[in-house]
C-alpha positions as CSV (number, residue, x, y, z in Angstrom):
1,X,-17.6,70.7,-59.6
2,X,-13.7,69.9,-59.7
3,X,-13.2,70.6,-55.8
4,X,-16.9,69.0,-54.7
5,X,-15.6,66.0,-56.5
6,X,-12.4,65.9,-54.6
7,X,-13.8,66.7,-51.3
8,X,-16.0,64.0,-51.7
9,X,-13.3,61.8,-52.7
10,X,-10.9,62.9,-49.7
11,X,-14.5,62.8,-47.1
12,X,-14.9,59.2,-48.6
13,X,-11.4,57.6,-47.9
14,X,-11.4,59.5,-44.3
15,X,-14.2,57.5,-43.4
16,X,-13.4,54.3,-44.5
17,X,-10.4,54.2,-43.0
18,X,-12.3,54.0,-39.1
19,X,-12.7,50.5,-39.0
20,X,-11.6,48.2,-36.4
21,X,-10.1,45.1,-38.6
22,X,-6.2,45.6,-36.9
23,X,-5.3,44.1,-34.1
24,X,-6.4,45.2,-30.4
25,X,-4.2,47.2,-28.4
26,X,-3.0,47.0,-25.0
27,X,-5.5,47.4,-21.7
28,X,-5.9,50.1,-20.5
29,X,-4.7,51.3,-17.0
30,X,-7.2,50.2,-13.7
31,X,-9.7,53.2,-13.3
32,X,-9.5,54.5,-9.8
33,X,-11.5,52.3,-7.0
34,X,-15.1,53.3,-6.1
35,X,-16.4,54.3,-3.0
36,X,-17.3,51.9,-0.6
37,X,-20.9,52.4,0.1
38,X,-22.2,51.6,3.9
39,X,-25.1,48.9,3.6
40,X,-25.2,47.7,7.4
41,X,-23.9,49.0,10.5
42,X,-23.0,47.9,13.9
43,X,-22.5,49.4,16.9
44,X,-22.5,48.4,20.8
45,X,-23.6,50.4,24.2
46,X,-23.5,49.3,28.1
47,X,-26.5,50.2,29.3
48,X,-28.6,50.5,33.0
49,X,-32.0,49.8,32.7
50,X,-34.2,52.1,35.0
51,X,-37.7,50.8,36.4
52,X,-40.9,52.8,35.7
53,X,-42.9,52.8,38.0
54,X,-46.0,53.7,36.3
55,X,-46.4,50.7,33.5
56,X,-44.4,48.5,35.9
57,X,-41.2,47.7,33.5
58,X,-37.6,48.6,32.9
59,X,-36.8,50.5,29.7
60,X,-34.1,52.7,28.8
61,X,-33.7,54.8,25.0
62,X,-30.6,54.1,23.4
63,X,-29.4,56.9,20.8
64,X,-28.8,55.5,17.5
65,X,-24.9,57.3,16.5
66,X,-24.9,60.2,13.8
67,X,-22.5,58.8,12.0
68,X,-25.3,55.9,11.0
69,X,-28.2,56.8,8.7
70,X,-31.0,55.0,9.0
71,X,-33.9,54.9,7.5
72,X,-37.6,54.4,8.4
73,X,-37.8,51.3,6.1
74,X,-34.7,49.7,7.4
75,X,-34.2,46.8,10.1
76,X,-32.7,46.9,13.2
77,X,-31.9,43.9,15.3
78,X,-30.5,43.4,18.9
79,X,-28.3,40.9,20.4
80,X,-27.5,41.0,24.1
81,X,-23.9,40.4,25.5
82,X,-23.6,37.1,27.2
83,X,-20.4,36.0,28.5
84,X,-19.9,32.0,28.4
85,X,-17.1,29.6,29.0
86,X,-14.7,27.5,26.6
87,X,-13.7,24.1,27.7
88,X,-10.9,25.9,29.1
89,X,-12.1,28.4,31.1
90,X,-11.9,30.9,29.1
91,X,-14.6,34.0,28.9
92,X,-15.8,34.1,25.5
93,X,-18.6,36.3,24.4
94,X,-21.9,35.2,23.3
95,X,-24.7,37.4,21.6
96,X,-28.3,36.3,21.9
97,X,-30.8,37.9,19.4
98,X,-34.0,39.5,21.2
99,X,-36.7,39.2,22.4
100,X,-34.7,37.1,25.0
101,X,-36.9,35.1,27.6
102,X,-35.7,34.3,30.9
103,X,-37.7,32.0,33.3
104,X,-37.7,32.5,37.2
105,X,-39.1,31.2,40.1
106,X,-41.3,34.5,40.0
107,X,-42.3,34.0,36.7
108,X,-40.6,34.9,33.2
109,X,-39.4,38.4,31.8
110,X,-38.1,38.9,28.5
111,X,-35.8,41.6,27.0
112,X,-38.1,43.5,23.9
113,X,-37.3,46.6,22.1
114,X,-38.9,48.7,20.0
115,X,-36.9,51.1,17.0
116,X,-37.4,54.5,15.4
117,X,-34.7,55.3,12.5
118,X,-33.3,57.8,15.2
119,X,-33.1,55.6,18.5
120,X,-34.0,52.2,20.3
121,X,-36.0,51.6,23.2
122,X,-35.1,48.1,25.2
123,X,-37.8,47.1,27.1
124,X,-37.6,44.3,30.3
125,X,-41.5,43.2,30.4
126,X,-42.3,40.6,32.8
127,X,-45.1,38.8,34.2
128,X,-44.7,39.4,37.4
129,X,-43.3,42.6,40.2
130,X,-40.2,43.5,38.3
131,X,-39.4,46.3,41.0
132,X,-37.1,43.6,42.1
133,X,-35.3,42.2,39.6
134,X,-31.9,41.1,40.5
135,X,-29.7,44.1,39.2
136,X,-27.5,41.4,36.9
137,X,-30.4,41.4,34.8
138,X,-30.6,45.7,34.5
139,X,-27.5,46.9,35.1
140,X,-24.1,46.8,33.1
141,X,-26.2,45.0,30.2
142,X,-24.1,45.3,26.9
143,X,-26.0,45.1,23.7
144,X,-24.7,45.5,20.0
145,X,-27.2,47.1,17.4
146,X,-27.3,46.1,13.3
147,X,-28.6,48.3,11.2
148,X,-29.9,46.4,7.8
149,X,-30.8,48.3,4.5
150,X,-34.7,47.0,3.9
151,X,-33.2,46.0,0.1
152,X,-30.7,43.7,1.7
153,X,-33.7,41.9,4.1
154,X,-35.5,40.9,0.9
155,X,-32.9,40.4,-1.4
156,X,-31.6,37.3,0.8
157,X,-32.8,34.5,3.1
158,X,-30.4,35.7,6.0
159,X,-31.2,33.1,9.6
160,X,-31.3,36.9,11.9
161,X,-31.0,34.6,15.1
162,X,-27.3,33.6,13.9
163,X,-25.5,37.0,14.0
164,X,-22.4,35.5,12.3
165,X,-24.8,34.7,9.9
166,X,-26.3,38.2,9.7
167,X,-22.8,39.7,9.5
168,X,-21.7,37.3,6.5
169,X,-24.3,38.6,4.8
170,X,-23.7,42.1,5.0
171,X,-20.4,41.7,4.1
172,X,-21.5,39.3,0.8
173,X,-24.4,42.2,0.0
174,X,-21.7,45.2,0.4
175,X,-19.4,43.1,-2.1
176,X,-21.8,43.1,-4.9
């Protein structure tokens, strides 16, 4: 009874001496940083457009990189390369989003594409012969791809015809 009494006793003081009335001690040191996890992704190809004959349009399939992962849920916009002029004369480059519309004396065309979560297909559809179509318009035409994670599309009101816009965004979303 003598050493239950005292095992008690010493069980008793153990445990009320855990409490956390003193004073705080010092911070600990910064854990180690995280992994940066890719939300969007950009990339760019030169392409040449080549006519088919047999649904009368110009299409070419560009191959989305394996180092991106897409998936089938996720959004992928296009912006064709423009170059325009500064007040000074200097090139500068200019992205338009697409579809892209372009009115001629022949009628209008407009650049269209269509995505799977492995490639892209950019489509010239027109409403007239495009067997002709001046070769500024199909060759050497530079496009830049963004990938966008479906959660990021709803979780924000991003203006998608502003790519600055669309690339703040990412870069806000990847921060949270």
């Amino acid at each position: 009874m003598k050493k239950t009494f005292i095992l008690l006793f010493l069980a008793a003081i153990t445990l009320s001496s855990c409490s956390n009335d003193g004073p705080q001690g010092p911070q600990g040191p910064q854990g180690p940083a995280g992994a940066d996890g890719l939300i969007g992704s950009t990339f760019e190809k030169t392409v040449n457009f080549q006519y088919l004959q047999d649904v009368g349009l110009h299409s070419v399939i560009v191959d989305i990189p394996n180092s991106i992962e897409v998936f089938p849920s996720d959004a992928v916009l296009v912006y064709r390369l423009e170059i325009a002029q500064d007040n000074n004369g200097n090139d500068i480059d200019t992205w338009s989003m697409l579809p892209q519309n372009f009115f001629l004396n022949e009628g209008t065309f407009q650049y269209v594409f269509n995505h799977s979560d492995v490639d892209v297909e950019l489509l010239i559809d027109g409403n007239f012969d495009l067997s002709n179509l001046d070769s500024g318009f199909t060759q050497g035409q530079t496009f830049r791809f963004v990938v966008i994670p479906s959660d990021a599309v709803q979780a924000s009101n991003i203006d998608f015809t502003d790519m600055g816009a669309v690339m703040d965004a990412l870069n806000n979303y990847k921060t949270k």
